[in-house]
C-alpha positions as CSV (number, residue, x, y, z in Angstrom):
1,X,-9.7,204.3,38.5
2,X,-9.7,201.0,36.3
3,X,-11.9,198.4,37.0
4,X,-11.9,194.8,35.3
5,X,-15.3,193.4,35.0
6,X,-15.9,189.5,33.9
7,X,-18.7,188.6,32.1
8,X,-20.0,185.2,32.5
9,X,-22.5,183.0,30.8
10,X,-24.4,179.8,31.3
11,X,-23.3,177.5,28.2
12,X,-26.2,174.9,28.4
13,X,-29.0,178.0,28.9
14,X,-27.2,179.5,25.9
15,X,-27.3,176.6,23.7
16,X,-31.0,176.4,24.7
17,X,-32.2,180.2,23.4
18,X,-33.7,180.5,20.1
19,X,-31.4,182.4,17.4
20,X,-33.8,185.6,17.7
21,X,-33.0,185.5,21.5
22,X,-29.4,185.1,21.1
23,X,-29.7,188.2,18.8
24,X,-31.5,189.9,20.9
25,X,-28.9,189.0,24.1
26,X,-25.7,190.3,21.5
27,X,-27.5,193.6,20.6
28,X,-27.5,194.4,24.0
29,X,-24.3,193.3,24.6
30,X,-22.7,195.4,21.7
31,X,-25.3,198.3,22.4
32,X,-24.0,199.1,26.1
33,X,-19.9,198.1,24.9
34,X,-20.7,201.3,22.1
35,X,-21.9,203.0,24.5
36,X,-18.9,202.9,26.8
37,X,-16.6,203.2,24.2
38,X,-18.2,206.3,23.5
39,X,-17.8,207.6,26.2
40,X,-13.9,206.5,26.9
41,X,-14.6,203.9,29.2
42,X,-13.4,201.1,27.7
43,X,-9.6,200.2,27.7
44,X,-9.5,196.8,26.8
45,X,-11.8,194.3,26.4
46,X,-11.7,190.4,25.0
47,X,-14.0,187.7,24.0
48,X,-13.0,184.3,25.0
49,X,-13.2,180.9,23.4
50,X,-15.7,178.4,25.0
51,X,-15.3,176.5,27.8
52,X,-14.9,173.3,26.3
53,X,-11.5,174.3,24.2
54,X,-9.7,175.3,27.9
55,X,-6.3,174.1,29.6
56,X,-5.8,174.5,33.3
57,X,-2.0,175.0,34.1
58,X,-0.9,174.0,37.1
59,X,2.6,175.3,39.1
60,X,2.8,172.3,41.6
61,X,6.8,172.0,43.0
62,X,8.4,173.7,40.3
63,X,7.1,171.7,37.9
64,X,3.8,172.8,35.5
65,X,0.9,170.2,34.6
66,X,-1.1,170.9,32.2
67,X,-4.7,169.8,31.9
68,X,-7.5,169.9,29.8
69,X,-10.9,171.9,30.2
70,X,-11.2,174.3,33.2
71,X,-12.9,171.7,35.4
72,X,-15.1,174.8,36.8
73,X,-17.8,173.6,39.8
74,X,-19.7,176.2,38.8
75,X,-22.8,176.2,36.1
76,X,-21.5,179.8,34.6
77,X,-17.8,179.7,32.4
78,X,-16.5,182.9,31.8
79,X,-17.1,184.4,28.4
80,X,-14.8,187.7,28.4
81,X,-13.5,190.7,29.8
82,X,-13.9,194.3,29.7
83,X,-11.0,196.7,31.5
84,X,-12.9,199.8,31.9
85,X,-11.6,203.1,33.2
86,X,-14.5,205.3,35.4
């Protein structure tokens, strides 16, 4: 079975850590992604760019808009993706 799994973040509690903590946080990260991969579990996976350099696309009457930044009510932006098979 494949599963996609999103991995979100908290930008401004982000900017806020130290650069030991931010090591620390990506150790993890990479530690547990090896680990997977290891294993076979991962099939696909993708860092995105920040928040701030997002366009929103729009289908609205068979017409597109196109706006900038994701405009996201929520505190946490979505950082990547991982496409794991379990």
């Amino acid at each position: 079975m494949k599963y996609i799994c999103l991995g979100y973040m908290e930008p401004d509690k982000f900017e806020t850590m130290s650069e030991s903590e931010r090591n620390v946080l990506f150790d993890d990260i990479f530690y547990y992604a090896d680990v997977l991969r290891n294993h076979g579990h991962i099939i696909g996976e993708e860092a995105l760019q920040s928040a701030s350099t997002a366009t929103t696309l729009r289908w609205n009457n068979g017409k597109v808009s196109v706006t900038d930044g994701p405009y996201a009510e929520t505190k946490e932006q979505l950082g990547g993706i991982l496409v794991l098979e379990a």
